[in-house]
NUZA-930341 format. One record per residue (C-alpha): chain; z, x negated, y negated. Coordinates in steps of 0.25 Angstrom, whole numbers. Layout:
BEGIN
A/Z/X/Y
...
//
This chain:
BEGIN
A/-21/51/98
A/-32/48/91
A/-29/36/86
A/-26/31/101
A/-43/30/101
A/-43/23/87
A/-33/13/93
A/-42/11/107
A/-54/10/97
A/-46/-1/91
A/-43/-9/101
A/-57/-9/105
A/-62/-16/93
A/-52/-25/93
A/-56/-29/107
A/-72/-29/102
A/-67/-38/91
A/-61/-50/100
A/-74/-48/108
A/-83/-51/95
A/-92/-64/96
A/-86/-72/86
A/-72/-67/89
A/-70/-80/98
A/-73/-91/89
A/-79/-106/90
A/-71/-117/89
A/-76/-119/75
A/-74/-104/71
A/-59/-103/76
A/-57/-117/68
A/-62/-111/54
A/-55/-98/58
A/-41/-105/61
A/-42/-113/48
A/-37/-99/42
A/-31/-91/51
A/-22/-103/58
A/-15/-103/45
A/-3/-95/42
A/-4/-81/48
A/-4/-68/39
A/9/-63/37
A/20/-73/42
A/33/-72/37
A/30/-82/25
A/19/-72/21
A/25/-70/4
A/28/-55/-2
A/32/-50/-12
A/36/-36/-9
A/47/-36/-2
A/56/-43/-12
A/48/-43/-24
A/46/-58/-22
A/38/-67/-16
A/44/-67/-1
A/42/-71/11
A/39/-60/21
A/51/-66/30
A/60/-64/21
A/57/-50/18
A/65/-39/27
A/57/-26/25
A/44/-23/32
A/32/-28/24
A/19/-28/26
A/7/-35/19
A/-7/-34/18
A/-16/-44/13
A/-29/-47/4
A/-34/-53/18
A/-30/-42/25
A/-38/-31/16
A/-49/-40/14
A/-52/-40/30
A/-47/-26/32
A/-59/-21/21
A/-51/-10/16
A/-50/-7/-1
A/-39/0/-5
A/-24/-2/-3
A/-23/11/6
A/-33/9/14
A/-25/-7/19
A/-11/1/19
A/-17/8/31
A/-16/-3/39
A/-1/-6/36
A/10/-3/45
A/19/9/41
A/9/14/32
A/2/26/33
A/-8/29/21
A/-14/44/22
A/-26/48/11
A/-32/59/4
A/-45/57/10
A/-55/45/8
A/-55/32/-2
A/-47/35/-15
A/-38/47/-11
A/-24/47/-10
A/-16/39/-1
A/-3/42/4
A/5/29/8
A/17/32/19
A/26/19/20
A/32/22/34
A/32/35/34
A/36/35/18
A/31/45/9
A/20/38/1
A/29/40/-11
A/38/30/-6
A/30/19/-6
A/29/9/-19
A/16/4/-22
A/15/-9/-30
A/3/-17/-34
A/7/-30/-42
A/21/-26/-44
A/15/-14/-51
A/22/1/-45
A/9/10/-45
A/16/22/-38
A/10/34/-45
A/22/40/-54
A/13/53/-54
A/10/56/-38
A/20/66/-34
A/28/57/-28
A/24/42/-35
A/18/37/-26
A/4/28/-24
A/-9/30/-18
A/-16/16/-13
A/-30/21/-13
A/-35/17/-25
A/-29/5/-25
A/-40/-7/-19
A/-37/-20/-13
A/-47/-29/-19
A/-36/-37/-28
A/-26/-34/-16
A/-18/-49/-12
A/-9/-41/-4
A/-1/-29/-1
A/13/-28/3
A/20/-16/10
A/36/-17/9
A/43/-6/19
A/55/2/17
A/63/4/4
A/61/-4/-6
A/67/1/-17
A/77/-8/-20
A/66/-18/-25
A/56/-6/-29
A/63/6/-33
A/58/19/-31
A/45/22/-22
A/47/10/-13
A/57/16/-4
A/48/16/7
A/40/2/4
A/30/-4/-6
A/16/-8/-6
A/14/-19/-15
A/-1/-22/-18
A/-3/-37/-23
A/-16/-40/-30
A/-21/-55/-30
A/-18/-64/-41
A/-28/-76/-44
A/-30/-89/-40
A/-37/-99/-39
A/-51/-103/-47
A/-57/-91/-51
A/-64/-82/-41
A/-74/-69/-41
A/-76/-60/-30
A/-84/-46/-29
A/-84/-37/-18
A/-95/-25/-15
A/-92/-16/-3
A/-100/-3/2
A/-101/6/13
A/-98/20/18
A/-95/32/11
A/-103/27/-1
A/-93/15/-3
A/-95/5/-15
A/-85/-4/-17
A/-85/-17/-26
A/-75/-27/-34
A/-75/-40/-42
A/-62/-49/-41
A/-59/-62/-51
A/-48/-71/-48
A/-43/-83/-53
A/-29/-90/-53
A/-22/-103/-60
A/-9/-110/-62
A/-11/-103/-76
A/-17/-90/-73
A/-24/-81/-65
A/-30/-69/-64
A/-35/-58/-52
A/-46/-48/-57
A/-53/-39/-49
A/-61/-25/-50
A/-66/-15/-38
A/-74/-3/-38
A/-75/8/-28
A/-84/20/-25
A/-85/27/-13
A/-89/43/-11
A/-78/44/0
A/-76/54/10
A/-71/69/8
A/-55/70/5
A/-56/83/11
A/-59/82/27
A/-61/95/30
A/-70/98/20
A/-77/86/21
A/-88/90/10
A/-90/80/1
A/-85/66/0
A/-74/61/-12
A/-77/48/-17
A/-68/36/-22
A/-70/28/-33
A/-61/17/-37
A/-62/6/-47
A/-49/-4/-49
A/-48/-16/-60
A/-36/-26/-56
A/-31/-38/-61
A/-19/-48/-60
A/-19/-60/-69
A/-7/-69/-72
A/-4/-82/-78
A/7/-93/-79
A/10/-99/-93
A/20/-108/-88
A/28/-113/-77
A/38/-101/-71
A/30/-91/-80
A/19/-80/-75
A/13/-71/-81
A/5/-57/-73
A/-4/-46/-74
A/-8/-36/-66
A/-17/-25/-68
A/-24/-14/-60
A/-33/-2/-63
A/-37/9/-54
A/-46/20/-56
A/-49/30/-44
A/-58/42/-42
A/-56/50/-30
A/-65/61/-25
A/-56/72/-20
A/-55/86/-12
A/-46/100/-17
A/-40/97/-3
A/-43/99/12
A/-49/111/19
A/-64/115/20
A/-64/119/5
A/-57/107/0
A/-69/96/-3
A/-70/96/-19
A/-82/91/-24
A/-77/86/-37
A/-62/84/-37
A/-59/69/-43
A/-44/62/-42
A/-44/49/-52
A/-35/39/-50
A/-33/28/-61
A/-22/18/-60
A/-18/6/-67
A/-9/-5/-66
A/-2/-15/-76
A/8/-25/-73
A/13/-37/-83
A/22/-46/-78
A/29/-61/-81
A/36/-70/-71
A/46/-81/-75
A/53/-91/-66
A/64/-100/-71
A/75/-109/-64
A/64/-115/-56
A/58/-103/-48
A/71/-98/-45
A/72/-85/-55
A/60/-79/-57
A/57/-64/-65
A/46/-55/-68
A/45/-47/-79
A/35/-35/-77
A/27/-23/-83
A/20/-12/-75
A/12/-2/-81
A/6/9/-69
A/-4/20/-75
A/-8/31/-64
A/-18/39/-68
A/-23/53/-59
A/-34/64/-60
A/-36/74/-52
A/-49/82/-55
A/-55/95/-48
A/-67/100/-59
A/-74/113/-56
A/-83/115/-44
A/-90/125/-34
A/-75/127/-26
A/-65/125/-39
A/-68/134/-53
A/-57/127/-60
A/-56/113/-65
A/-41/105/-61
A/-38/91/-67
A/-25/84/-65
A/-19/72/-71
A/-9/62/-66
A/-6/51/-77
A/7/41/-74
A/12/28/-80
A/23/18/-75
A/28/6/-83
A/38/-4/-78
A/45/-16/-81
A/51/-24/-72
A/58/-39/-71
A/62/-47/-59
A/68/-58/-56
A/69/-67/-43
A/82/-78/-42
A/82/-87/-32
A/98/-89/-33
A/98/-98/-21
A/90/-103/-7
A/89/-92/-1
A/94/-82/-12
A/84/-74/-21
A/87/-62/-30
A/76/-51/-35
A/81/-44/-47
A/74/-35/-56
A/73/-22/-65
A/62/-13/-69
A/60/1/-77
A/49/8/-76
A/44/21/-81
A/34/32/-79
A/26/41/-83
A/18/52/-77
A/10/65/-82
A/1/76/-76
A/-9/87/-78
A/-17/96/-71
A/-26/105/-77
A/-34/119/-69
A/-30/131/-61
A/-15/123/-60
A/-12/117/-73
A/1/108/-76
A/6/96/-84
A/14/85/-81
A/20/82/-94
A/23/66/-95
A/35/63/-88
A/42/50/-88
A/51/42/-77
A/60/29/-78
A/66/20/-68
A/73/9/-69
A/79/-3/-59
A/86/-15/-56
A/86/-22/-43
A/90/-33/-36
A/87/-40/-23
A/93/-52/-15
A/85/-61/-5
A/92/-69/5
A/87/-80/14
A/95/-87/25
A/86/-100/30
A/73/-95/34
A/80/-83/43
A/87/-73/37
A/82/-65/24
A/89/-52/17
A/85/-46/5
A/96/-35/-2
A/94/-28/-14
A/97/-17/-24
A/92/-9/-35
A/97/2/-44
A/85/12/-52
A/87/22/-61
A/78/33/-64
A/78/40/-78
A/79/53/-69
A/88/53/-58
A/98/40/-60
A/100/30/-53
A/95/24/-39
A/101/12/-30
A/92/5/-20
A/96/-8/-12
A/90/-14/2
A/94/-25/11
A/86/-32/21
A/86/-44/31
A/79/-51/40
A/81/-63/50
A/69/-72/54
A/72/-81/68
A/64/-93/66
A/65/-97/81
A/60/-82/87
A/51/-78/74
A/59/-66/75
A/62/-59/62
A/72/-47/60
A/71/-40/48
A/78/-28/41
A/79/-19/27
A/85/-8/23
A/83/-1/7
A/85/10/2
A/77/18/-9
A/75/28/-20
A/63/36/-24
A/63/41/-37
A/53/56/-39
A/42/54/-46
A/37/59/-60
A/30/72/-54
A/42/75/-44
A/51/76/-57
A/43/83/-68
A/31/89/-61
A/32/105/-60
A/35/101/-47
A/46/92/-49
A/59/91/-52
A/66/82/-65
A/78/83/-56
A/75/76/-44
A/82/63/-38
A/77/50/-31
A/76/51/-16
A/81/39/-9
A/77/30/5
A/83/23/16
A/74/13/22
A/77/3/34
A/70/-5/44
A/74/-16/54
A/63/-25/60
A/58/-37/70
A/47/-47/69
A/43/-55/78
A/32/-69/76
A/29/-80/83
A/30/-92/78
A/18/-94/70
A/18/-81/66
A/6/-78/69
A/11/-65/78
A/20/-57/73
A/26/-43/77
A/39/-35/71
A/44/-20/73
A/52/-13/62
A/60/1/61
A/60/8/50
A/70/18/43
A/68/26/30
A/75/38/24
A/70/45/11
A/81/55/7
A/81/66/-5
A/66/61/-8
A/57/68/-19
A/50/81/-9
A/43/94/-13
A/52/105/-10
A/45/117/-6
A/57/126/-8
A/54/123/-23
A/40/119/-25
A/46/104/-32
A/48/91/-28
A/65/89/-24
A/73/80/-17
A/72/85/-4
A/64/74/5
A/71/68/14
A/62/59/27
A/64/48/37
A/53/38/40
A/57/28/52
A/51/19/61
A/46/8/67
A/34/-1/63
A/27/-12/73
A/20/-23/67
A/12/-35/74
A/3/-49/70
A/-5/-57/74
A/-11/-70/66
A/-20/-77/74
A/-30/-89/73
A/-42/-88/72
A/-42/-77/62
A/-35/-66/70
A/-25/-57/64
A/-17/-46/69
A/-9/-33/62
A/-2/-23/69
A/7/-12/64
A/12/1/71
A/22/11/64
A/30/22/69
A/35/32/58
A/44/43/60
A/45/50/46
A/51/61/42
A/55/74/32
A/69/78/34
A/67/90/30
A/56/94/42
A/58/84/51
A/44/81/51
A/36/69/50
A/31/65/36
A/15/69/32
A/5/60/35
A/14/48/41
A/12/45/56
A/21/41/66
A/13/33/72
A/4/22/64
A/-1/8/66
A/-13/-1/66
A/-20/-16/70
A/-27/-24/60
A/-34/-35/66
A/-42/-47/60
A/-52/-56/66
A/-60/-68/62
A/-73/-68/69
A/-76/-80/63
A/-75/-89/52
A/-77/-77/40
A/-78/-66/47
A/-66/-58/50
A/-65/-44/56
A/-53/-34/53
A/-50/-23/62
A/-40/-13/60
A/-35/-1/67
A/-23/9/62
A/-19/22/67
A/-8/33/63
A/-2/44/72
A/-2/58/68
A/4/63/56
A/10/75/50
A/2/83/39
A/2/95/33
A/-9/105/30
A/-10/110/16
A/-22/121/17
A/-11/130/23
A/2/134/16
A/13/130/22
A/6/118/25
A/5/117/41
A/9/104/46
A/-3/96/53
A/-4/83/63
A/-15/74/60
A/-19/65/70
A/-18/51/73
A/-29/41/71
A/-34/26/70
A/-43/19/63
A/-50/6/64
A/-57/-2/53
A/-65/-15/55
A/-68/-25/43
A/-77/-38/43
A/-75/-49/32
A/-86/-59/33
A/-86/-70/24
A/-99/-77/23
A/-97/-87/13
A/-86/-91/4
A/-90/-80/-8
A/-97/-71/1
A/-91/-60/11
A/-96/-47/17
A/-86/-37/23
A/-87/-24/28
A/-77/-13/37
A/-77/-2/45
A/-66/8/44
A/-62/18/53
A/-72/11/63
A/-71/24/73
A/-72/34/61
A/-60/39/66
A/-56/56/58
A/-42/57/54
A/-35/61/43
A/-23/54/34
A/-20/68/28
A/-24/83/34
A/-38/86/28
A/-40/75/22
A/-53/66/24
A/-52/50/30
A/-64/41/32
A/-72/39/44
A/-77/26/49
A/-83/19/35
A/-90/6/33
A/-92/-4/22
A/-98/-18/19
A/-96/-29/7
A/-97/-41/2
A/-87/-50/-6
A/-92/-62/-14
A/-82/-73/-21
A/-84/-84/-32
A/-73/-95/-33
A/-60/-95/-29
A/-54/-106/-21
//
């Protein structure tokens, strides 16, 4: 396999790595290093979410698989946009339409990327106009990232529809602090230009989180047969989060994002397939308002919310020497949703998570040339109440069990419920864990009105289990767990080719087993593994789903060379997938084949406000593909510099 040499390639470096001068520190050096890194290790089991039960939690308490990712972690891996860090997840698999600013496809083991929820601030930003409502991460950049949460399996009791196969819950940083101002300018290959401006500042009385970023770079071609001309990205994003507390038990929050993306495009793949002037425009904004009161000292606590979510998509293909007619379609789509949840503590040991939300949609298309059609505006309401028990018994045994009942202004009503357990042994730091959900998915906007669809069509419901061990020493600072993995998706939303529309004829499978390993040293030395066997597949064919591999994994690995400069080497890899070839018709099933990549990132901190940092990616330059005929980026580097003003 090929990415058997990528993996020799890997261990190679990371052998050169331990061999760098530096890498063995003075006495002094190894000092300063342990004054932060002997601390508490990343990710211990009092590490807080918020994901998994819609409260803060810790992370021993929460039974379903969760991974996070945080602003230290993206910081020293140098990448810039959410799909790029999701790469390096376990059980994710991202495939993209080409280079920076295409689409992204997001399979949650082995999941369809539909049936995945995307949150950013509590805010839903699934597209209700993508076929099948789903999200694309590759506009969306990390600059204002705190952290990012990956929950696993279905989660629809707490989320409703399109989380039956997990959620990504993206948190932006809040302020605190004395004010502080920081800039960022980054270039390097591929004609890359990036730059953004960050304001922070937070009180017992208010705070606020402001931050802007700009992006241009003239890409590689989509198409990588052609491979003609390249397609450039450019993306600009305003974001801000402010918040104050009038009195004691009251809060109030706002959170605001903006998102405008302009993509170079091909027609499709194929030696005549480069486009020279084809645009797809991508404008997204974000809006949530919120107010939190606490009463009965701490113990019932509710917040009352507003979301506004505005999709905005053009796709535009003017006249040139291959194409004598113009096209030009539009995608437009607006969600609005209230919601209000409350948190009771009814005893030690004894909390409730309650709530209800409605929300409604909108969406509306037009295409316009040798194929015109209109999307007339079409509308969509849910609404849903659920409720959701924690239990704690000492520091040992946790449970969570929940239920929740949405109805849908189309096809009724839907019940969800989950249950799920853990058991931590103090005296072996051995830690059981368990969950099991089940799901609905309701069809999206287009599967119901477009000429495609059909008003007629049902929810598609899920199974999802999974049953794992974890394994740490005592300080935590080593940790290793295996989980198996169980989903079924039955009478999903799929395109019939029988009648050229979308019915409910999907049924699949997605099962497996995920390993995961860490490692928190001293001395600045951290450690991630993950590894993912992913046995997915359509019921109908008994085929493995597109684009998902069997086989996946990767290692991060940071290293403080000494005081300020760290290094961050990471290396992923995906077995072969499915795919299908399009240019014939039928289309003829394919294999791509399996690859690795490994990226190198420096961080050097020079002074307190001054910092240069700089990546390699895809150090071998390494030629794969995500999906047939479409192009990926060779080996790519880029330098910066980061300056700072304030703060503590």
């Amino acid at each position: 396999m090929k990415y058997l040499r990528s993996t020799i390639k890997s261990v190679f470096c990371l052998i050169l790595l331990s061999a760098m001068p530096g890498f063995a520190q003075d006495a002094q050096d190894t000092q300063d290093a342990q004054d932060t890194s002997d601390q508490a290790p990343r990710y211990i089991l009092d590490t807080v979410v918020v994901t998994g039960n819609k409260i803060e939690t810790p992370l021993r308490q929460v039974s379903s698989s969760i991974a996070i990712i945080t602003a230290e972690d993206m910081a020293r891996s140098g990448q810039t946009t959410v799909a790029e860090v999701l790469r390096d997840i376990g059980g994710m698999s991202v495939a993209q339409n080409g280079g920076p600013g295409k689409n992204a496809s997001v399979f949650l083991r082995g999941a369809e990327s539909a049936y995945t929820l995307f949150l950013i601030d509590g805010v839903e930003v699934n597209d209700p106009m993508s076929p099948g409502r789903s999200y694309s991460p590759a506009h969306m950049t990390v600059d204002q990232v705190e952290r990012i949460e990956v929950l696993y399996g279905s989660q629809s009791t707490l989320y409703g529809s399109d989380a039956i196969a997990g959620v990504v819950n993206i948190i932006t940083k809040q302020g605190e602090g004395p004010p502080k101002i920081d800039a960022t300018i980054e270039g390097g290959a591929l004609g890359t230009f990036r730059s953004r401006v960050g304001l922070s500042e937070g009180t017992t009385v208010y705070r606020y989180a402001m931050d802007g970023s700009f992006l241009n770079t003239r890409g590689i071609s989509s198409n990588a047969l052609g491979n003609m001309e390249e397609d450039g990205y450019r993306n600009t994003t305003l974001g801000g989060r402010f918040g104050a507390t009038p009195a004691a038990g009251a809060s109030v929050d706002l959170n605001v994002r903006y998102t405008d993306g302009r993509a170079d495009i091909d027609n499709g793949t194929g030696p005549n397939g480069d486009d020279p002037n084809r645009i797809n425009t991508s404008r997204q904004l974000f809006v949530r308002p919120s107010a939190t009161l606490e009463r009965w000292s701490q113990r019932w606590k509710q917040t009352l919310g507003y979301s506004l979510v505005d999709h905005s998509r053009e796709d535009d293909n003017p006249v040139d020497a291959n194409q004598e007619t113009a096209a030009n379609s539009t995608f437009d789509a607006r969600l609005h949703k209230v919601d209000w949840q409350h948190t009771l503590l009814l005893a030690e040991g004894n909390t409730v998570v309650f709530g209800a939300e409605t929300e409604s949609e909108q969406g509306e298309s037009e295409s316009r040339g040798s194929f015109s059609s209109k999307f007339d505006r079409r509308t969509a309401r849910m609404t849903g109440v659920y409720l959701q028990e924690l239990l704690q018994y000492g520091d040992a045994l946790f449970a969570a069990a929940g239920v929740r009942v949405d109805h849908h202004d189309r096809f009724g009503s839907e019940v969800t419920y989950n249950l799920a357990p853990n058991v931590f042994f103090q005296e072996t730091g051995t830690r059981i864990k368990g969950a099991y959900g089940t799901g609905y998915k309701a069809p999206s906007l287009f599967q119901l009105y477009s000429s495609f669809g059909d008003s007629t069509l049902q929810a598609g419901t899920s199974k999802s289990w999974e049953a794992g061990i974890e394994q740490y020493t005592a300080d935590q600072r080593l940790a290793a767990g295996v989980t198996y993995f169980d989903n079924t998706y039955d009478n999903m939303v799929g395109w019939d080719s029988a009648t050229s529309s979308y019915k409910n004829v999907f049924k699949a499978t997605s099962k497996g087993v995920e390993l995961t390993g860490r490692y928190s040293g001293s001395a600045g030395t951290s450690l991630r593994a993950y590894y993912t066997f992913t046995d997915s597949k359509d019921h109908e064919s008994d085929e493995q789903l597109l684009r998902r591999p069997r086989h996946s994994g990767g290692i991060v690995l940071d290293q403080r060379v000494r005081p300020g400069f760290d290094l961050n080497l990471s290396y992923r890899f995906a077995g072969e997938r499915r795919d299908n070839d399009f240019s014939t018709w039928p289309a003829t099933p394919v294999t791509l084949d399996g690859y690795g990549i490994v990226n190198v990132a420096a961080n050097w901190k020079i002074t307190p406000n001054f910092q240069l940092f700089g990546r390699v990616d895809n150090l071998f330059d390494t030629k794969y593909e995500e999906v047939l005929g479409y192009g990926t980026v060779g080996i790519t580097g880029y330098l910066g510099i980061r300056v700072g003003y304030g703060g503590n």
